[in-house]
MITIKOL-753087 format. One record per residue (C-alpha): residue in three letters; x, y, z. Coordinates in pm, whole numbers, padded with zeros to 5 digits, always signed. Example, Ala and Ser with C-alpha at 12.3 -4.5 7.8 and 13.67 -1.06 7.14 Angstrom:
! MITIKOL-753087
Ala+01230-00450+00780;Ser+01367-00106+00714;
This chain:
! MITIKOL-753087
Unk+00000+00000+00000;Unk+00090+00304-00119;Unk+00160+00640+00126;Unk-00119+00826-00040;Unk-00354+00493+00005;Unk-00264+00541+00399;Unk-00373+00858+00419;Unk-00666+00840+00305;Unk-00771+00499+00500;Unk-00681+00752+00790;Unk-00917+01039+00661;Unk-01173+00736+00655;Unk-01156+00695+00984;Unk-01151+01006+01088;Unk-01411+01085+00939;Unk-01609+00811+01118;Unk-01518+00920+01433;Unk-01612+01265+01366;Unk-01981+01159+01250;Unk-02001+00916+01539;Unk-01942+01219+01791;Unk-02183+01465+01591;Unk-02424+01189+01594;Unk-02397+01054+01998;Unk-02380+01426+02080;Unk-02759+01521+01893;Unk-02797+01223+02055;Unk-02742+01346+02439;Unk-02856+01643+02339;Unk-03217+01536+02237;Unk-03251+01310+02515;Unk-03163+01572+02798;Unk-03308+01891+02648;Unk-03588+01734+02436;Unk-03805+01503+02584;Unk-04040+01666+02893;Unk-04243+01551+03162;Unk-04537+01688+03340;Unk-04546+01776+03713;Unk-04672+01927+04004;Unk-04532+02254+04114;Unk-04629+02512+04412;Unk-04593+02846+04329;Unk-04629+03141+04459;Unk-04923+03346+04308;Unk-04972+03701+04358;Unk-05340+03820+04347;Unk-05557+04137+04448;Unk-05728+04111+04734;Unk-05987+04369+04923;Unk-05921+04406+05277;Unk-06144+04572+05539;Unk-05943+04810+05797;Unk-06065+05082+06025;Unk-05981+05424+06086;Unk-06079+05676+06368;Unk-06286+05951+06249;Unk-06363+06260+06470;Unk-06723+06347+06542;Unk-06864+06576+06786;Unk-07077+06565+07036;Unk-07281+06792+07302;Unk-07157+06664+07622;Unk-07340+06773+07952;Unk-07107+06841+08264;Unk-07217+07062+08582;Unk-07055+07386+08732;Unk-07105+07610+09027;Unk-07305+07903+08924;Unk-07273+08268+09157;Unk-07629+08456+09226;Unk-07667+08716+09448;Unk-07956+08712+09726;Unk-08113+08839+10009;Unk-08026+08707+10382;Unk-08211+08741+10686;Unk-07994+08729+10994;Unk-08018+08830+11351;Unk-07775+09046+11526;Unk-07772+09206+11889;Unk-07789+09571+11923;Unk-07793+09815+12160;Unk-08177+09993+12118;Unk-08298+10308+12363;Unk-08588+10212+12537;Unk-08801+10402+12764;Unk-08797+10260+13099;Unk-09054+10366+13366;Unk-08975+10475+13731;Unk-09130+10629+14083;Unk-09041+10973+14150;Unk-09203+11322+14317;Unk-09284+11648+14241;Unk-09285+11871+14482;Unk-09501+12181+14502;Unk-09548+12488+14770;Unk-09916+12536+14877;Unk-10044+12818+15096;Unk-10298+12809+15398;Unk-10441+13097+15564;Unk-10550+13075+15883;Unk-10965+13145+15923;Unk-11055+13481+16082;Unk-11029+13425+16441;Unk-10802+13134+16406;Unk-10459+13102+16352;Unk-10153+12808+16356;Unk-10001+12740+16739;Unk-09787+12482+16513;Unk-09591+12460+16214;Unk-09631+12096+16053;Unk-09297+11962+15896;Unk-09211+12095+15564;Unk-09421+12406+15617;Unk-09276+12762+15714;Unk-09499+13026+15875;Unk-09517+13320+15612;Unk-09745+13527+15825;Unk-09726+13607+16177;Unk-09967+13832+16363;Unk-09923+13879+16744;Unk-10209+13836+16956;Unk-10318+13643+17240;Unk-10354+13281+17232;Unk-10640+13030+17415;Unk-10407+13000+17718;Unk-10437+13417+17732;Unk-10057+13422+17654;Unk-09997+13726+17368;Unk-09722+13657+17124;Unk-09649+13631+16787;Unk-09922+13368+16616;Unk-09886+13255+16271;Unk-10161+13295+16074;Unk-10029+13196+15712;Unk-09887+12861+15638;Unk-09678+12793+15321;Unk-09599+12367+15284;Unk-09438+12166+15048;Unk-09626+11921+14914;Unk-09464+11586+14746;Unk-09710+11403+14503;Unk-09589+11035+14353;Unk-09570+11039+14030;Unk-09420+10789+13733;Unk-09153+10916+13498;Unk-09004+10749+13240;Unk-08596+10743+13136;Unk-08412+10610+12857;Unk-08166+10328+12884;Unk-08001+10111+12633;Unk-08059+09764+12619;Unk-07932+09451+12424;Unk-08247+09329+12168;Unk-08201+09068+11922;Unk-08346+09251+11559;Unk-08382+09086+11223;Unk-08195+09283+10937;Unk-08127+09174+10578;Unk-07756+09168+10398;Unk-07678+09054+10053;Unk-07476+08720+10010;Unk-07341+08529+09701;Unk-07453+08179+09662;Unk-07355+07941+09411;Unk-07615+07687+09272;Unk-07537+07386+09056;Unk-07642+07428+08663;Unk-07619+07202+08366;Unk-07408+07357+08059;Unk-07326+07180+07726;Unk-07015+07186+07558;Unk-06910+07044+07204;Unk-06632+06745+07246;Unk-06475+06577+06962;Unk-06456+06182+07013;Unk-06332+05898+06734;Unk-06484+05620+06659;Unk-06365+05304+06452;Unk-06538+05357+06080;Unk-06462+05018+05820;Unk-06304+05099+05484;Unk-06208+04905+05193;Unk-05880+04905+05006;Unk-05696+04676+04736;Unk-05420+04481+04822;Unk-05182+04301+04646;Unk-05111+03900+04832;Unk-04937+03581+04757;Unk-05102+03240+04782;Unk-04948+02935+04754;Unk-05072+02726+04434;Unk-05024+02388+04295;Unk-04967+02434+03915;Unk-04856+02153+03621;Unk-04516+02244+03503;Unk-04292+02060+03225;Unk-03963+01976+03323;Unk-03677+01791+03112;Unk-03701+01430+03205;Unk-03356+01384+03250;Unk-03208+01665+03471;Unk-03538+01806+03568;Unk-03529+02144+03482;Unk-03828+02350+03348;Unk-03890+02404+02997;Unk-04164+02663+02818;Unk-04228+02369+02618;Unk-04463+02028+02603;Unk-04298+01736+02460;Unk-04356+01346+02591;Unk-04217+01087+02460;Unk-04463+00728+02523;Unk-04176+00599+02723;Unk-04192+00908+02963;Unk-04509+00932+03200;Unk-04623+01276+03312;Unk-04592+01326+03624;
């Protein structure tokens, strides 16, 4: 055999060789990337939702309370005073009366609380002449009632103004919250169980279908 025939029984083979590896290679690569299988898969699913919350919203209110309340009035108290009264007593008066002696009589004696005012001399009933009194002035004392001021202590009414306080109801506005429900959207995740093709070899997802009869879904 020639050189040149060597050479080419060599290209020959190479050739072979190089057809065999292009071939098992398409090979491999059609039975990992190819063939699929179905599965079950969770997955995570987002989805709107409505949700109820609450919020505090003012409102108002009258709300009744009580306060003291100042008035003026009238009070009646009693107080002690000193007050004048007119007190009655026992006194005299005293007066001067006169007495003249009848003609042909006269006074041998002067009472008490008289003085002889007239004398005339002449001869008494015994014959004896001397001085005889024949005018009498007394003085007289009469009871009488008088009256005299003095001060005593009396209890009297009188009138002063005071402040009192009585209770009253008022109203005020108040602002209190209460809990009102609202509504809003609201973006969640659920958990879902979803078929999914995978390669049937490595197990890796594909965006493709394709079974071979030899391959059950799973």
């Amino acid at each position: 055999m020639s050189l040149d025939a060597k050479d080419v029984s060599h290209k020959h083979k190479s050739d072979i060789f190089i057809i065999s590896g292009f071939c098992l290679f398409f090979i491999l690569v059609f039975l990992i990337a190819a063939p699929t299988k179905t599965i079950s898969n969770d997955i995570e699913v987002t989805y709107t939702d409505t949700e109820t919350y609450y919020e505090k919203e003012p409102y108002e209110v009258q709300e009744a309370y009580q306060e003291q309340e100042p008035y003026q009035s009238v009070e009646t108290y009693t107080d002690i005073v000193p007050v004048p009264v007119s007190v009655p007593y026992q006194d005299y008066e005293y007066s001067y009366q006169s007495y003249n002696a009848q003609s042909g009589h006269y006074y041998s004696s002067i009472p008490s609380g008289c003085v002889c005012s007239s004398n005339r001399y002449m001869y008494d009933a015994n014959g004896v002449y001397g001085a005889l009194c024949v005018q009498l002035n007394c003085l007289l004392s009469s009871p009488v009632t008088k009256y005299r001021t003095e001060m005593q202590q009396q209890s009297i009414q009188k009138e002063r103004p005071v402040t009192k306080y009585q209770t009253v109801t008022k109203y005020r506005t108040v602002t209190k919250y209460r809990d009102v429900p609202k509504t809003r959207e609201v973006m969640k995740t659920r958990i879902e169980t979803r078929p999914v093709e995978v390669n049937w070899l490595i197990g890796f997802k594909t965006p493709y279908k394709f079974h071979l009869p030899l391959i059950s879904g799973g």
